[in-house]
N, CA, C and O atoms as CSV, one atom per row, in Angstrom:
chain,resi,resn,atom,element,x,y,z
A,1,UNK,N,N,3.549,-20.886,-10.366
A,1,UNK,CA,C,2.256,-20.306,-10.027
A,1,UNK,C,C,2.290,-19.774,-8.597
A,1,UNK,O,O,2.507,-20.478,-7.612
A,2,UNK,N,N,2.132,-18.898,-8.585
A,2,UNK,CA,C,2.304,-18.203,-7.502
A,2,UNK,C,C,0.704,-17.983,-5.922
A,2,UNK,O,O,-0.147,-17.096,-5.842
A,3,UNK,N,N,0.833,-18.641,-5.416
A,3,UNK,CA,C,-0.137,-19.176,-3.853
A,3,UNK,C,C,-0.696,-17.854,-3.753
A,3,UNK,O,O,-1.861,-17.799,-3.357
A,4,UNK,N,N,0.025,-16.533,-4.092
A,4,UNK,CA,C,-0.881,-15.222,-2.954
A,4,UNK,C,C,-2.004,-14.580,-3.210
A,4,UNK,O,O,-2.457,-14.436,-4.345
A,5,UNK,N,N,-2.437,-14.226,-2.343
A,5,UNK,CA,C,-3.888,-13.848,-2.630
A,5,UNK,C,C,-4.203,-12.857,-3.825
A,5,UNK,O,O,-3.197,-12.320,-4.288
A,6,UNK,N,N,-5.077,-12.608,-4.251
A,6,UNK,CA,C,-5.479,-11.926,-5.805
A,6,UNK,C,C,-6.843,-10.663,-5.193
A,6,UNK,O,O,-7.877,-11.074,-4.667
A,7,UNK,N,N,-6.599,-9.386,-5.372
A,7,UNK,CA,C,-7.297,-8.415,-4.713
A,7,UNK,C,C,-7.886,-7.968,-6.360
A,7,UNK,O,O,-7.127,-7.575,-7.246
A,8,UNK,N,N,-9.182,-8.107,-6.501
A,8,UNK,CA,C,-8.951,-6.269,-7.370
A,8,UNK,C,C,-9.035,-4.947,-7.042
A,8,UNK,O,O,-9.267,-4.525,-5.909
A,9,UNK,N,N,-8.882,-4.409,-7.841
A,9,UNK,CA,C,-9.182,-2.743,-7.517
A,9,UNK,C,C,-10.240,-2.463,-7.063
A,9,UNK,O,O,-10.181,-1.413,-6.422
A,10,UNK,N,N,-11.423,-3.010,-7.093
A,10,UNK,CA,C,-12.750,-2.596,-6.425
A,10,UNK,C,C,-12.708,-2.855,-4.632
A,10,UNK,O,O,-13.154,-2.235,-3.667
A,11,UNK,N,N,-11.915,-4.119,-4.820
A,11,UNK,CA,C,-11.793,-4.864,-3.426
A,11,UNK,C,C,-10.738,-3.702,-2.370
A,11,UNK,O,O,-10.920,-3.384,-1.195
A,12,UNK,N,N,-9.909,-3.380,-3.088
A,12,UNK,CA,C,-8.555,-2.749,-2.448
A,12,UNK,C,C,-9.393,-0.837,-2.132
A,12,UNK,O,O,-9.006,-0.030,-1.287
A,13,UNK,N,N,-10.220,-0.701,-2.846
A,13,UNK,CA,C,-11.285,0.646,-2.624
A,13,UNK,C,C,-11.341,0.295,-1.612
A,13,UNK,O,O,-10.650,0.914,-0.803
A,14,UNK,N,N,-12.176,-0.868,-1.099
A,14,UNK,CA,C,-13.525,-0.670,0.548
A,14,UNK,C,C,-12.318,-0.723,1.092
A,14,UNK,O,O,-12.554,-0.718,2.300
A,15,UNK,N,N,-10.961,-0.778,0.920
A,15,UNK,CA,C,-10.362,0.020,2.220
A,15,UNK,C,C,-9.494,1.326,1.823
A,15,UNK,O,O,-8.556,1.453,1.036
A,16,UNK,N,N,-10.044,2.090,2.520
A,16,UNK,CA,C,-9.897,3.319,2.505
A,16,UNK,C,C,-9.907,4.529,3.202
A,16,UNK,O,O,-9.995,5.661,2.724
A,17,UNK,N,N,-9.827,4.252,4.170
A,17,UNK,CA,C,-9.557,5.211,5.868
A,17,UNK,C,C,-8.946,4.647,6.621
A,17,UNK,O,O,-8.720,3.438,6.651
A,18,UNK,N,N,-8.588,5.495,7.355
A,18,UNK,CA,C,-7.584,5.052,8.688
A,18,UNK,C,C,-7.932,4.023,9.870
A,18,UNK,O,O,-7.294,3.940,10.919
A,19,UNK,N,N,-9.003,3.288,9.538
A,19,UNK,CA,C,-9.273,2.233,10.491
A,19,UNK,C,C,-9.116,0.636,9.658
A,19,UNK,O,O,-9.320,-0.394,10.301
A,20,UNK,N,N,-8.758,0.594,8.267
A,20,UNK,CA,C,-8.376,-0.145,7.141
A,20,UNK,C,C,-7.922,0.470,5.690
A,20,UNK,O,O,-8.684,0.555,4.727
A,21,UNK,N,N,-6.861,0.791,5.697
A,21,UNK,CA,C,-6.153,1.308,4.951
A,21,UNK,C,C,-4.789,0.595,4.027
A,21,UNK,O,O,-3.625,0.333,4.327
A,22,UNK,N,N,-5.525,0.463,2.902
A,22,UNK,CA,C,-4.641,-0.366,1.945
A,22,UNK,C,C,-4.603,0.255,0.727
A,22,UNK,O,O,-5.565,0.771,0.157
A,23,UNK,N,N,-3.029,0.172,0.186
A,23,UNK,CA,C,-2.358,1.095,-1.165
A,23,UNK,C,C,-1.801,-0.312,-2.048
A,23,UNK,O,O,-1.304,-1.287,-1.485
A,24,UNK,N,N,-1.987,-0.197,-3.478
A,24,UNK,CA,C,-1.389,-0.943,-4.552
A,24,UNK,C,C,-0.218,-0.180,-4.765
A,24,UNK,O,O,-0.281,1.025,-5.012
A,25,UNK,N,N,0.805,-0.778,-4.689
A,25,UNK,CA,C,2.255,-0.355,-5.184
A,25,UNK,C,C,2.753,-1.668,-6.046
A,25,UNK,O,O,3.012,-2.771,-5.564
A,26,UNK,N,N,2.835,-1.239,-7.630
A,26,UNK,CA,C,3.296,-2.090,-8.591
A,26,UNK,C,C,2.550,-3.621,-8.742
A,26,UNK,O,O,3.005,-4.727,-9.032
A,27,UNK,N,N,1.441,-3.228,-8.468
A,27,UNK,CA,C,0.546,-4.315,-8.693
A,27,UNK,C,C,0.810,-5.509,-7.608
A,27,UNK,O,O,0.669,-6.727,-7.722
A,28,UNK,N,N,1.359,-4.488,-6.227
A,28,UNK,CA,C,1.405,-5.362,-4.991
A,28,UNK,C,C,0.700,-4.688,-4.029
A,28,UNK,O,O,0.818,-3.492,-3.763
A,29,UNK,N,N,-0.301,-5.764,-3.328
A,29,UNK,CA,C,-1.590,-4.996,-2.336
A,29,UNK,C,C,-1.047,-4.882,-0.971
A,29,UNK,O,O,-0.510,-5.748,-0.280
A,30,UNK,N,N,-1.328,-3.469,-0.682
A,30,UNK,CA,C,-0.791,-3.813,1.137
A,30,UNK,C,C,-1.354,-3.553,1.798
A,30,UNK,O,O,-2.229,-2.754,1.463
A,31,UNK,N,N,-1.318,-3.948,3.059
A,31,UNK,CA,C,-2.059,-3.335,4.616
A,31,UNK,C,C,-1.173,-2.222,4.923
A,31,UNK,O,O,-0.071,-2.428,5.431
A,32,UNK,N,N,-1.423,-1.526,4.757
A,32,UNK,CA,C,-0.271,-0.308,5.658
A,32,UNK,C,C,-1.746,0.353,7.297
A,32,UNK,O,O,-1.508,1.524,7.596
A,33,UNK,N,N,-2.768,-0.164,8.003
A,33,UNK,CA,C,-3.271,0.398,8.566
A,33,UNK,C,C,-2.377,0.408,9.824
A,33,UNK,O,O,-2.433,1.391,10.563
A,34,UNK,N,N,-1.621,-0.541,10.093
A,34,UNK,CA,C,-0.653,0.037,11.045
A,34,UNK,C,C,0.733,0.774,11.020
A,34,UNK,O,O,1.574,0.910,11.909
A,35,UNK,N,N,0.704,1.189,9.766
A,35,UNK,CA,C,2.008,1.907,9.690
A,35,UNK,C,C,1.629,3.266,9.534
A,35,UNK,O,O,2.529,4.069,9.287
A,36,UNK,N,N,0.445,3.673,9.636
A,36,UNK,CA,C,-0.144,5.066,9.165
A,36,UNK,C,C,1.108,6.197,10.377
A,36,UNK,O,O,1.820,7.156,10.079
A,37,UNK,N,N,0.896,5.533,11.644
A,37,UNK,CA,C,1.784,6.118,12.430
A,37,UNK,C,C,2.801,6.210,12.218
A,37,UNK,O,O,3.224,7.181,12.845
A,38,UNK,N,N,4.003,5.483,11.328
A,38,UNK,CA,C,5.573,5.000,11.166
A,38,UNK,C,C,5.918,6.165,9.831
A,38,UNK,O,O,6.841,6.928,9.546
A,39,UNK,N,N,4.651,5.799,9.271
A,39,UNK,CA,C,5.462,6.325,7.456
A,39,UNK,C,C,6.382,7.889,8.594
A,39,UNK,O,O,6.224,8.544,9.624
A,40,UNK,N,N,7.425,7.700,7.277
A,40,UNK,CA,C,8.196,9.301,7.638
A,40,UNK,C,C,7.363,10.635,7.039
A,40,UNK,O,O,7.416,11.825,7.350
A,41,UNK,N,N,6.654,9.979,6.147
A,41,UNK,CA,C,6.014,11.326,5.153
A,41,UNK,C,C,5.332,11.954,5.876
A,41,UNK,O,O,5.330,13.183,5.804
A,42,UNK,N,N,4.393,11.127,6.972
A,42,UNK,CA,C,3.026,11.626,6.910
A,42,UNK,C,C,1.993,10.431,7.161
A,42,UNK,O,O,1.839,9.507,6.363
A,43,UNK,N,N,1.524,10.523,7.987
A,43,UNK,CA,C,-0.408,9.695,8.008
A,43,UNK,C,C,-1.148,10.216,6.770
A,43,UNK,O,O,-1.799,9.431,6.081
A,44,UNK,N,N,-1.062,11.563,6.460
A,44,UNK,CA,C,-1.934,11.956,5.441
A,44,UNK,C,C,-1.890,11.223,3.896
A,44,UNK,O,O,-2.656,10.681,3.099
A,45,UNK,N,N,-0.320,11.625,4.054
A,45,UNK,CA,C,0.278,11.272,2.406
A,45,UNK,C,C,-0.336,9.654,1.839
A,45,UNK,O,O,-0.444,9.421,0.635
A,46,UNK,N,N,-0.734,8.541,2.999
A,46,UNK,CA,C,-1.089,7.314,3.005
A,46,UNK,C,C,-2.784,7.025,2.962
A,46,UNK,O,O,-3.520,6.200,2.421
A,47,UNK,N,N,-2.944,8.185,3.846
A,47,UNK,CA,C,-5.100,8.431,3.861
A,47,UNK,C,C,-5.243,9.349,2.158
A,47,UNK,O,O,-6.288,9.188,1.526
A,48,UNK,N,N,-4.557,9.905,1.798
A,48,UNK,CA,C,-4.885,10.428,0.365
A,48,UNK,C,C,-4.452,9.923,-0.654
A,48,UNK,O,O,-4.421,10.580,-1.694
A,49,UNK,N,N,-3.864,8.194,-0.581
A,49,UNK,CA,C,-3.718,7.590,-1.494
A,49,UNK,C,C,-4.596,5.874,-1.221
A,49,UNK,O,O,-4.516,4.838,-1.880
A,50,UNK,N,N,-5.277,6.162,-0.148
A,50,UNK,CA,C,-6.248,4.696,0.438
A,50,UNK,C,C,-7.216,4.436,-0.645
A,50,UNK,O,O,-8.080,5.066,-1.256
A,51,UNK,N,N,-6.758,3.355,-0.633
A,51,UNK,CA,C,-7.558,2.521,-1.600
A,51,UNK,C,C,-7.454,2.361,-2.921
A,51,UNK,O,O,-8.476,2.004,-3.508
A,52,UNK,N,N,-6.182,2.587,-3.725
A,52,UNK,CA,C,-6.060,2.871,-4.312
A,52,UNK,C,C,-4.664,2.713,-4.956
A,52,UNK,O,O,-3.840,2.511,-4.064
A,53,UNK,N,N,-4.022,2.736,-6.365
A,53,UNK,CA,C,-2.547,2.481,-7.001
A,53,UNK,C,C,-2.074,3.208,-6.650
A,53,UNK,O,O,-2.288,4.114,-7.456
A,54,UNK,N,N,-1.278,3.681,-5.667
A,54,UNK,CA,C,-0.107,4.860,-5.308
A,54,UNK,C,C,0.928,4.691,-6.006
A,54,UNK,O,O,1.887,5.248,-5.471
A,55,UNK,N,N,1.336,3.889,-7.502
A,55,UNK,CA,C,2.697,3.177,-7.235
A,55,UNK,C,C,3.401,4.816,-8.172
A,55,UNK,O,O,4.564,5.216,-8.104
A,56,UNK,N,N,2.368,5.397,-8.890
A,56,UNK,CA,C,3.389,6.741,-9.603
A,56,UNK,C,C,3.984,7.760,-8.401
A,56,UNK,O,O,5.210,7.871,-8.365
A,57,UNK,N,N,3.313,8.393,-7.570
A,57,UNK,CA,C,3.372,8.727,-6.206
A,57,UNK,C,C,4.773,8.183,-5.644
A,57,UNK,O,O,5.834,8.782,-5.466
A,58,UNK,N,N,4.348,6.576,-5.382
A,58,UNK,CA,C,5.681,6.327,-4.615
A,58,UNK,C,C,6.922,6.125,-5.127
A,58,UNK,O,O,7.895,6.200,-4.377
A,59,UNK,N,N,7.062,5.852,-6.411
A,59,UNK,CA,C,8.000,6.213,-7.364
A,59,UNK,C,C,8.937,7.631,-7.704
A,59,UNK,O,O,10.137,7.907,-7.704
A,60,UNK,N,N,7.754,8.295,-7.969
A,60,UNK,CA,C,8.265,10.137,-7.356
A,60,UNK,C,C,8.853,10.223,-6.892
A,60,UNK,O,O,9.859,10.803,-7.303
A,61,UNK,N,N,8.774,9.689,-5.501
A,61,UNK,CA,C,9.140,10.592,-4.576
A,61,UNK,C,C,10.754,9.496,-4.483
A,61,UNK,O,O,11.736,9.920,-3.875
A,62,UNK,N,N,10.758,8.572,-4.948
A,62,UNK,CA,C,12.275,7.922,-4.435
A,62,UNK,C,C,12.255,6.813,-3.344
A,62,UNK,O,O,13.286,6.365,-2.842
A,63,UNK,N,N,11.422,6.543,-3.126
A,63,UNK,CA,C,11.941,5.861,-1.966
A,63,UNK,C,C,12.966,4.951,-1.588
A,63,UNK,O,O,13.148,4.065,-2.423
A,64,UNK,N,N,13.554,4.914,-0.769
A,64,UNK,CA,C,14.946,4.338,-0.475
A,64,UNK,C,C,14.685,2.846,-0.507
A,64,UNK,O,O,13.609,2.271,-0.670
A,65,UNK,N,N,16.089,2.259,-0.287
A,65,UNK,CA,C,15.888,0.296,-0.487
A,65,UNK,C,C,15.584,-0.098,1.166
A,65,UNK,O,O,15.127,-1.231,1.318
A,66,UNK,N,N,15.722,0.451,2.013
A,66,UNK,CA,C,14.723,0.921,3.351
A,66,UNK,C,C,13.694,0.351,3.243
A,66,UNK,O,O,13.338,-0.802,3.483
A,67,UNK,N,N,12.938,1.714,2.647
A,67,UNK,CA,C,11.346,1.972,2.927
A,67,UNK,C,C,11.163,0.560,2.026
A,67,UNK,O,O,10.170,-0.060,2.406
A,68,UNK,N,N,11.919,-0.123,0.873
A,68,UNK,CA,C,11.025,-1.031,-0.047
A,68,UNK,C,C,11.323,-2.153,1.289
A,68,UNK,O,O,10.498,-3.054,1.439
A,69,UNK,N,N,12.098,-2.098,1.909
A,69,UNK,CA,C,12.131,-3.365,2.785
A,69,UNK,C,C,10.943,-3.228,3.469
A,69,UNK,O,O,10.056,-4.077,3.380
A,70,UNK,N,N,10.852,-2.300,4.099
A,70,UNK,CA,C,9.904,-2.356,4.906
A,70,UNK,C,C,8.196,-2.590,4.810
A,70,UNK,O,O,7.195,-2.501,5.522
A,71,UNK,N,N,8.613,-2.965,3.366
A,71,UNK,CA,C,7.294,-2.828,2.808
A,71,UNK,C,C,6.780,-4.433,2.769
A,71,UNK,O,O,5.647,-4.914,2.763
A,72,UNK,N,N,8.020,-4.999,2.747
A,72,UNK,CA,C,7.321,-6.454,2.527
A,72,UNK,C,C,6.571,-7.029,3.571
A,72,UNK,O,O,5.841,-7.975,3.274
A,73,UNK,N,N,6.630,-6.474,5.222
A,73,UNK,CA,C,6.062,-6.899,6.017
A,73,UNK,C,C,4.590,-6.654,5.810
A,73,UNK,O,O,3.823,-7.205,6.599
A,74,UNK,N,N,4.151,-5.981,4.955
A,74,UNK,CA,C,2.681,-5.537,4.713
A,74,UNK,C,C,2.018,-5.927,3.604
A,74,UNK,O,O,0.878,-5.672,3.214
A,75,UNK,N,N,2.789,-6.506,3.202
A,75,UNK,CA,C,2.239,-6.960,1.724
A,75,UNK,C,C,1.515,-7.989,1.862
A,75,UNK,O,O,2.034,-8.983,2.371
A,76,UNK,N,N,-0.017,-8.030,1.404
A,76,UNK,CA,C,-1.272,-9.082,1.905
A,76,UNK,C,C,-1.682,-9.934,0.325
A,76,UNK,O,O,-2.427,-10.906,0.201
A,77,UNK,N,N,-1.032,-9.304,-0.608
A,77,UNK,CA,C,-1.824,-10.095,-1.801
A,77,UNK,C,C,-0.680,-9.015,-3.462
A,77,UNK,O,O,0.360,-8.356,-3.459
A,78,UNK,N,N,-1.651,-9.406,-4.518
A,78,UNK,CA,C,-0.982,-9.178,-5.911
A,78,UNK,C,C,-2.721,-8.572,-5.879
A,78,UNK,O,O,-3.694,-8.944,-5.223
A,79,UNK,N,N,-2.497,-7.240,-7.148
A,79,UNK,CA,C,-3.617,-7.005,-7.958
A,79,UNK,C,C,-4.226,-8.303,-8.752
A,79,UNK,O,O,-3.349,-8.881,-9.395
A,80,UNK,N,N,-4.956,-8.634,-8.811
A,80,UNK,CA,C,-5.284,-9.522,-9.617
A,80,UNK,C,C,-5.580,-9.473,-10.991
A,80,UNK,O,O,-5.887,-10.502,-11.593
């Protein structure tokens, strides 16, 4: 049984701009509001997927075993 926190989709909405900004990737919730500056893509590419399942998006595009590392530092919870 797994301890981490449980978000739903309604919850993971109210953040959604660049002053709290959180994306579902594979039914894993993240904070990315401080990486808006880091991503390589873009600030935008991250504000036009806030609040919301990006995981077809980030799949697309490839992302390297990198970027998935880097992802775990942001990871705040599971979809619930």
């Amino acid at each position: 049984m797994s301890s981490e926190k449980k978000f739903t989709l309604a919850e993971v909405a109210e953040h959604n701009d660049k002053k709290s900004l959180w994306i579902v990737i594979n039914k894993a919730v993240y904070d990315v509001t401080k990486f808006q500056s880091e991503h390589p893509g873009g600030e935008e590419i991250l504000r036009d997927m806030a609040g919301k399942d990006a995981t077809e998006e980030f799949e697309d595009v490839g992302h390297s075993a990198d970027a998935r590392s880097i992802m775990k530092k942001y990871k705040i919870g599971e979809l619930a």
